[in-house]
PyMOL commands that place a pseudoatom at each C-alpha (Angstrom):
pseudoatom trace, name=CA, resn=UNK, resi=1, chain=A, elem=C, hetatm=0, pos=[2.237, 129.037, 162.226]
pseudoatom trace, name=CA, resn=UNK, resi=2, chain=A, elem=C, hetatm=0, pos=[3.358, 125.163, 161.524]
pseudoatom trace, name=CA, resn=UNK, resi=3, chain=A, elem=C, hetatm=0, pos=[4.916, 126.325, 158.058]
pseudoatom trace, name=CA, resn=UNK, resi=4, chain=A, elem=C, hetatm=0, pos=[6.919, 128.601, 159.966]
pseudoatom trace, name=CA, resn=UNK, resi=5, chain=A, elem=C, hetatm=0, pos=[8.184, 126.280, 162.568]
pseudoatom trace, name=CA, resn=UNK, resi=6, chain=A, elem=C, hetatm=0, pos=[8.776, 123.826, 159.737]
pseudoatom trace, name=CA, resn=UNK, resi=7, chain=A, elem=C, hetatm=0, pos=[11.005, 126.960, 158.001]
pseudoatom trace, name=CA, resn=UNK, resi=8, chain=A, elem=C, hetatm=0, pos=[13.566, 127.043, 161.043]
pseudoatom trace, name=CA, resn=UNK, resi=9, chain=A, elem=C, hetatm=0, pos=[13.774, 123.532, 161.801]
pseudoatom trace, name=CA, resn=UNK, resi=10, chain=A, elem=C, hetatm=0, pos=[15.027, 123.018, 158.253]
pseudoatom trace, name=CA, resn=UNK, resi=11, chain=A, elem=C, hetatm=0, pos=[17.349, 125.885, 158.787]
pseudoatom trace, name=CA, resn=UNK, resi=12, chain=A, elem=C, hetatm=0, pos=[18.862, 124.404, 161.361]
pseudoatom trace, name=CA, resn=UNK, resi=13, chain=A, elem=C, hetatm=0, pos=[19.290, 121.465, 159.369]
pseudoatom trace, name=CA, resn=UNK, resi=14, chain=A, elem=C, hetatm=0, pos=[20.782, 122.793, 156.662]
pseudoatom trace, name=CA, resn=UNK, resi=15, chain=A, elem=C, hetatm=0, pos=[22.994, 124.914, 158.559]
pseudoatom trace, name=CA, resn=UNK, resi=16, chain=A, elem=C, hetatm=0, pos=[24.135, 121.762, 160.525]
pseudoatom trace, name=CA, resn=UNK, resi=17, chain=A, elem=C, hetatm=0, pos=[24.459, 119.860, 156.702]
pseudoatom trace, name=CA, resn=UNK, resi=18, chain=A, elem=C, hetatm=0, pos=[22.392, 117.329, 157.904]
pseudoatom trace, name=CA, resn=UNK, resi=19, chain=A, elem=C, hetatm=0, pos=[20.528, 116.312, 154.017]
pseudoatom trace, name=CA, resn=UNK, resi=20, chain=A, elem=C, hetatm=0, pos=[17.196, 115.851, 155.411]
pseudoatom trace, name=CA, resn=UNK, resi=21, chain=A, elem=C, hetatm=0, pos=[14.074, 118.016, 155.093]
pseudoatom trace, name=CA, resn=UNK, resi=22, chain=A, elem=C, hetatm=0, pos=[11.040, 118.417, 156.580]
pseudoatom trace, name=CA, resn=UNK, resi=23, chain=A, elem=C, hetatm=0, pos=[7.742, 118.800, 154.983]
pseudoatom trace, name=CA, resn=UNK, resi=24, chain=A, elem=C, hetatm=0, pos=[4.117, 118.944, 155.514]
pseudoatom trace, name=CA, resn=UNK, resi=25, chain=A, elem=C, hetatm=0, pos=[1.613, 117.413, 153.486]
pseudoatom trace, name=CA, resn=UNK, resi=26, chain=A, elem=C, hetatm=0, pos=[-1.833, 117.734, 154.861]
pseudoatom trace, name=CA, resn=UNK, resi=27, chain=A, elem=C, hetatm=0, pos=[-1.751, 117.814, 158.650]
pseudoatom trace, name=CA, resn=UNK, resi=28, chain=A, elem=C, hetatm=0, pos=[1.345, 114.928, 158.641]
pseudoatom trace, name=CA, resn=UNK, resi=29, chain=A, elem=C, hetatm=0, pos=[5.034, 115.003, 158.603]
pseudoatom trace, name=CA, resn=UNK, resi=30, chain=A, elem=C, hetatm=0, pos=[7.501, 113.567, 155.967]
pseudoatom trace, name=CA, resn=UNK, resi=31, chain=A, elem=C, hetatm=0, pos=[11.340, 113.762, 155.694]
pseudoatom trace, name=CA, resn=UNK, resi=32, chain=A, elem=C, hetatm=0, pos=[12.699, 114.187, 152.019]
pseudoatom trace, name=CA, resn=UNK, resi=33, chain=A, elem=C, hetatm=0, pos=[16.703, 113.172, 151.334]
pseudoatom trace, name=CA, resn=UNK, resi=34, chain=A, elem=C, hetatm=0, pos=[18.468, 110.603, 148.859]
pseudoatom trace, name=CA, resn=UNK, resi=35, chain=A, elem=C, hetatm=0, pos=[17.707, 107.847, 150.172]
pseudoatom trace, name=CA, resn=UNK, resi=36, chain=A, elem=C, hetatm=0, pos=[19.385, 104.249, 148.908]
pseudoatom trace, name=CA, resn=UNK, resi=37, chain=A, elem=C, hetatm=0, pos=[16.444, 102.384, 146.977]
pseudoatom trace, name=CA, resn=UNK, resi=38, chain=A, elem=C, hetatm=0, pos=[14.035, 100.037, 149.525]
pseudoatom trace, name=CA, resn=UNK, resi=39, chain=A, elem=C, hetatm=0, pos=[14.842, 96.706, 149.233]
pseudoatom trace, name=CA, resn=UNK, resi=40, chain=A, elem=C, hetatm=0, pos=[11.664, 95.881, 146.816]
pseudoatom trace, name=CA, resn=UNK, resi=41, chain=A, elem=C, hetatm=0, pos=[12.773, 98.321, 144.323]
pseudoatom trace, name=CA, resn=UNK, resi=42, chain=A, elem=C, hetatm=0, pos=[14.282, 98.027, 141.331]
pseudoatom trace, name=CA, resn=UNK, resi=43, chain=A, elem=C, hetatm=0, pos=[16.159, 101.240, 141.179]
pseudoatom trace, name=CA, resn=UNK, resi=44, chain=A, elem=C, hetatm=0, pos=[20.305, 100.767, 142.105]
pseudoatom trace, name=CA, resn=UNK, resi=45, chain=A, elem=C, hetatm=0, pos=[21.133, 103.676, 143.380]
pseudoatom trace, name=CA, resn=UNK, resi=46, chain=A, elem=C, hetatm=0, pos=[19.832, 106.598, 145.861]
pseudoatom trace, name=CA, resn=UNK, resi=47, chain=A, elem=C, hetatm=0, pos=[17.166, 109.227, 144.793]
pseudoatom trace, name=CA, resn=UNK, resi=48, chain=A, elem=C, hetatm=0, pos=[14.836, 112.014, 146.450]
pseudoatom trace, name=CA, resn=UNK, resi=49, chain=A, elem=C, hetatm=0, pos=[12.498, 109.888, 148.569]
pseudoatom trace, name=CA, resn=UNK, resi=50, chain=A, elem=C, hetatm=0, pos=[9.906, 110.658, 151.353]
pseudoatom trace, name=CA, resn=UNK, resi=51, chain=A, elem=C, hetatm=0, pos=[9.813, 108.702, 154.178]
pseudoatom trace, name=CA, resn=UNK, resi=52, chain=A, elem=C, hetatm=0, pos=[6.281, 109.302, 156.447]
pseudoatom trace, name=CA, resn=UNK, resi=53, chain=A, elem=C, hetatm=0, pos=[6.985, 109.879, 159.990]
pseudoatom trace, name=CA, resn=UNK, resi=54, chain=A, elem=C, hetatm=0, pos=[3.110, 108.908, 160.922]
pseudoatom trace, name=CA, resn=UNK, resi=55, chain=A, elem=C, hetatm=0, pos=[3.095, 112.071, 163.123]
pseudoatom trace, name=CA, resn=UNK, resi=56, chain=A, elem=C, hetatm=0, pos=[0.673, 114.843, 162.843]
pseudoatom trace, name=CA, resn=UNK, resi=57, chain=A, elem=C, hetatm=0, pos=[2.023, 118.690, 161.745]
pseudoatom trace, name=CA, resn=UNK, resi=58, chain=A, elem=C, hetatm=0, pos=[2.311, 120.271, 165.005]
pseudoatom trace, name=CA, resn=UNK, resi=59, chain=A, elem=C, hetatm=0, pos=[4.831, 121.663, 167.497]
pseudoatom trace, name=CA, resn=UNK, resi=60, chain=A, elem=C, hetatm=0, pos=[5.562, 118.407, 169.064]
pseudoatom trace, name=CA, resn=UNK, resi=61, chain=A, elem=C, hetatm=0, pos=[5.183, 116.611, 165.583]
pseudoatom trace, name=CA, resn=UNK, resi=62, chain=A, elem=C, hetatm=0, pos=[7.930, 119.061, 164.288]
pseudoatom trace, name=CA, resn=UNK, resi=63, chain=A, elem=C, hetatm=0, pos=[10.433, 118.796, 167.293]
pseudoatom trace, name=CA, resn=UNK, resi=64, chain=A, elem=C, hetatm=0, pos=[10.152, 114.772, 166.974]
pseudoatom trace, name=CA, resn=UNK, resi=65, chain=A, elem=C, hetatm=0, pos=[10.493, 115.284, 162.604]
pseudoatom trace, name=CA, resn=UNK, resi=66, chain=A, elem=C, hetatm=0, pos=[13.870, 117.294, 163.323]
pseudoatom trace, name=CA, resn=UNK, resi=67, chain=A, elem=C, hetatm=0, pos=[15.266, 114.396, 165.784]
pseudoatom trace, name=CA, resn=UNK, resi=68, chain=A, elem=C, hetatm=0, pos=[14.279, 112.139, 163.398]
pseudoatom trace, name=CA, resn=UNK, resi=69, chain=A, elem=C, hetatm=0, pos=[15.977, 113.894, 160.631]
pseudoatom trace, name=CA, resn=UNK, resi=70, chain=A, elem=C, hetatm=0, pos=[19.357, 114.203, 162.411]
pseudoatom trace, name=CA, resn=UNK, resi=71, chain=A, elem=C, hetatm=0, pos=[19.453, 110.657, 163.493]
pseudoatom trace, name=CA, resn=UNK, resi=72, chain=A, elem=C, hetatm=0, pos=[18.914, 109.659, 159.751]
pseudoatom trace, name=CA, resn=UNK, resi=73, chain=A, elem=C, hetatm=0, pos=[21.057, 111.908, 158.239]
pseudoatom trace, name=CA, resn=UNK, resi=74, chain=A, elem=C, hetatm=0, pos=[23.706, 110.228, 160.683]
pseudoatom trace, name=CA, resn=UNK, resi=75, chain=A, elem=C, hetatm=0, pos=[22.801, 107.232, 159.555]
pseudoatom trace, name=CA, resn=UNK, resi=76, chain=A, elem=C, hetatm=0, pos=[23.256, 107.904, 155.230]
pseudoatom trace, name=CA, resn=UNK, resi=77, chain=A, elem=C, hetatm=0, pos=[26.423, 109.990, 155.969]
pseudoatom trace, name=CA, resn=UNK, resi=78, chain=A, elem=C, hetatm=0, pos=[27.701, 106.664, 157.380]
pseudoatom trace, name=CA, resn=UNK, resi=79, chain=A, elem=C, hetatm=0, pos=[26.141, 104.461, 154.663]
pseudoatom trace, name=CA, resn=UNK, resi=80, chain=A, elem=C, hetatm=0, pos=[24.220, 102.746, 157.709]
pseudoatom trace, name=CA, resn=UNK, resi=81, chain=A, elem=C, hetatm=0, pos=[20.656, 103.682, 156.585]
pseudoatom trace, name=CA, resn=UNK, resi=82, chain=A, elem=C, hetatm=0, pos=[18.246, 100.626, 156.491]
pseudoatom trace, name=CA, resn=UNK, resi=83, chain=A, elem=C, hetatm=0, pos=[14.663, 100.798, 155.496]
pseudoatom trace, name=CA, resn=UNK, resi=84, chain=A, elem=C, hetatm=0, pos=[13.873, 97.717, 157.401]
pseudoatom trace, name=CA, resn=UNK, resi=85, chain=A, elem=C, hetatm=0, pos=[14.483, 100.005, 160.648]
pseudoatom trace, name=CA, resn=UNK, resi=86, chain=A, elem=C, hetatm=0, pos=[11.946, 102.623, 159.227]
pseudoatom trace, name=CA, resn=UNK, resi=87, chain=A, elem=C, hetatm=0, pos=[8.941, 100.862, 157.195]
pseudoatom trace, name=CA, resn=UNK, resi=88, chain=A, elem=C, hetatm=0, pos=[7.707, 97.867, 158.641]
pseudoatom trace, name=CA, resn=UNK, resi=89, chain=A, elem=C, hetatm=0, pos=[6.120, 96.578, 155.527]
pseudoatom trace, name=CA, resn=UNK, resi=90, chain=A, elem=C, hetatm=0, pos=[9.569, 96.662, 154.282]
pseudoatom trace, name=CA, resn=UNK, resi=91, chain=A, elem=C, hetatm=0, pos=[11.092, 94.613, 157.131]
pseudoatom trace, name=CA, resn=UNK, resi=92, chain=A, elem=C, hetatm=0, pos=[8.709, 91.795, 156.544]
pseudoatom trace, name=CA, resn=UNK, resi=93, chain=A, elem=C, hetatm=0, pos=[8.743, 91.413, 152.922]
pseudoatom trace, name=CA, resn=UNK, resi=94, chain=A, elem=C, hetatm=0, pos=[12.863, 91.426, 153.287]
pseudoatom trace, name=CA, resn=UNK, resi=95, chain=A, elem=C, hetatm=0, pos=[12.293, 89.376, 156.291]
pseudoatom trace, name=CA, resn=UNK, resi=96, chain=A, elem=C, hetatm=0, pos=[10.092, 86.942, 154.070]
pseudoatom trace, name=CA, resn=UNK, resi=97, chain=A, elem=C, hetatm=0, pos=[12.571, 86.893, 151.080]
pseudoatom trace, name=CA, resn=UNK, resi=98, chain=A, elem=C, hetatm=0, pos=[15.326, 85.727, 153.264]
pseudoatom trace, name=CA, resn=UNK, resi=99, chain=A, elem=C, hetatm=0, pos=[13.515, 82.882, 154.718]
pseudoatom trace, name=CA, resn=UNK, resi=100, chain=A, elem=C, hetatm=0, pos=[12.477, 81.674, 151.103]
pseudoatom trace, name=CA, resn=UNK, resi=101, chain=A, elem=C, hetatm=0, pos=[16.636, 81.986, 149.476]
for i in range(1, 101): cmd.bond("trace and resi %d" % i, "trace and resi %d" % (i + 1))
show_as sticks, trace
zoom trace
């Protein structure tokens, strides 16, 4: 039943090009896309990534996943993606590293 709701909210992402996906793995919600490296990594450039959306895999979790997804594929198709806004443990370390330079 999830799977399938899962199946035509990524439809309607790819049909709108957005370049995020949905999955499920377990009972949560991820998005997959190419996402620029996080700011601790030592990759240069974008690859497939999964970002956890902390929700569980149900209707509601779903409709919130495919918001989610169109806001951030807004955001990369304007270069204007920042982990910092998405992974807290991110924001601090970056947070940290600027207050040491």
């Amino acid at each position: 039943m999830i799977d399938g709701r899962i199946s035509q909210a990524n439809g309607r992402l790819a049909l709108g090009k957005v370049g995020v996906s949905i999955e499920r793995i377990n009972d949560r919600l991820y998005l997959r896309s190419t996402f620029p490296p996080k700011p601790d990594s030592k990759r240069i450039t974008p690859y497939q990534q999964r970002l956890a959306l902390g929700v569980h895999a149900n209707p509601s979790g779903v409709s919130h996943a495919e918001k989610q997804a169109r806001l951030i594929g807004a955001a990369l198709d304007c270069n204007s993606f920042k982990w910092q806004d998405y992974c807290p443990a991110t924001a601090k370390k970056t947070d940290i590293a600027n207050l040491v330079s």
